[in-house]
Phi, psi and omega in degrees: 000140184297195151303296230255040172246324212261342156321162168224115168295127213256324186257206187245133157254148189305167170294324193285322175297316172308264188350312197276330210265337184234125153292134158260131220240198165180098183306172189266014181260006157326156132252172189268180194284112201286355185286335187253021177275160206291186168076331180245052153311299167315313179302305182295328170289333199279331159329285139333296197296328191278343186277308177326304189262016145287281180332287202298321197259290195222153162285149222253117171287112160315349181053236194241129202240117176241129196190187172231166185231126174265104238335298159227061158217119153278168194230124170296149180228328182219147108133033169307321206247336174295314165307318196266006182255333178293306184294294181347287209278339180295310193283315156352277184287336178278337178299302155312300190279036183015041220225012186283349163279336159265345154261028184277313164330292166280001193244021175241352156309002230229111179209148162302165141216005161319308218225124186295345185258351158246051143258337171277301176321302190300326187275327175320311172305336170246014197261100159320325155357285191284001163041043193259129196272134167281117164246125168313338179244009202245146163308128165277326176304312170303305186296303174296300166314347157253029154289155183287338164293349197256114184306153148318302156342306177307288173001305195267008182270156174263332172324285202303303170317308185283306154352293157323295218282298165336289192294340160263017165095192181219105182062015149112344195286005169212013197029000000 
């Protein structure tokens, strides 16, 4: 093992700074990503609520997130979904906050290797190309599946699906 396997990061880094400083890899010995499947409706909210009452009040501990690093991309091993749900609401919120083009650089460090279609999916999500607009009244989940970037294919990924589903919220209640 190299050195730089064998570190720990001892303290807590903020999400935006873990992003710029580490591409995150989600080895292919992952399974996929699950927070956003139907039925853990409860799970995502209680999740969501905690990322929320983090903004607002305190921070929010990630509790333990373990992988490993190969120079500067980590590779998750416990807390994969805790990372894709945190990048989810980061390519969100810049996405909302109309700041998604200047944050691309970092939220494109961010890739599967599960699945060759939810590795595409994250970078289509980060592809300036693809010229995707926050309408305040309209579904994102619906806007991005009529994009022209977006396959058909991608459909049948669960990765992806649970994403989509991530990215519409839980019950209309937080969007």
């Amino acid at each position: 093992m190299s050195d730089n396997q064998n570190k720990t990061i001892e303290s807590a880094i903020p999400v935006g700074e873990f992003f710029e400083k580490y591409k995150v890899c989600i080895p292919i010995l992952q399974r996929d990503y699950a927070q956003g499947r139907e039925g853990k409706e409860y799970i995502r909210e209680v999740f969501l609520n905690d990322i929320k009452d983090a903004i607002e009040k305190q921070p929010l501990t990630m509790d333990f997130v373990y992988g490993y690093q190969e120079h500067n991309v980590f590779y998750p091993l416990d807390g994969q979904r805790r990372l894709t749900t945190v990048w989810l609401i980061y390519w969100y919120l810049a996405l909302r906050s109309g700041k998604l083009s200047s944050e691309i650089s970092v939220l494109s460090g961010f890739t599967y290797q599960t699945r060759k279609s939810s590795r595409e999916f994250c970078e289509a999500l980060c592809d300036n190309k693809n010229d995707i607009v926050f309408k305040r009244n309209s579904g994102l989940v619906d806007y991005i599946k009529n994009q022209k970037w977006f396959f058909s294919a991608w459909k049948n990924d669960p990765t992806i699906n649970a994403m989509l589903r991530m990215l519409g919220g839980t019950n209309g209640k937080d969007g």
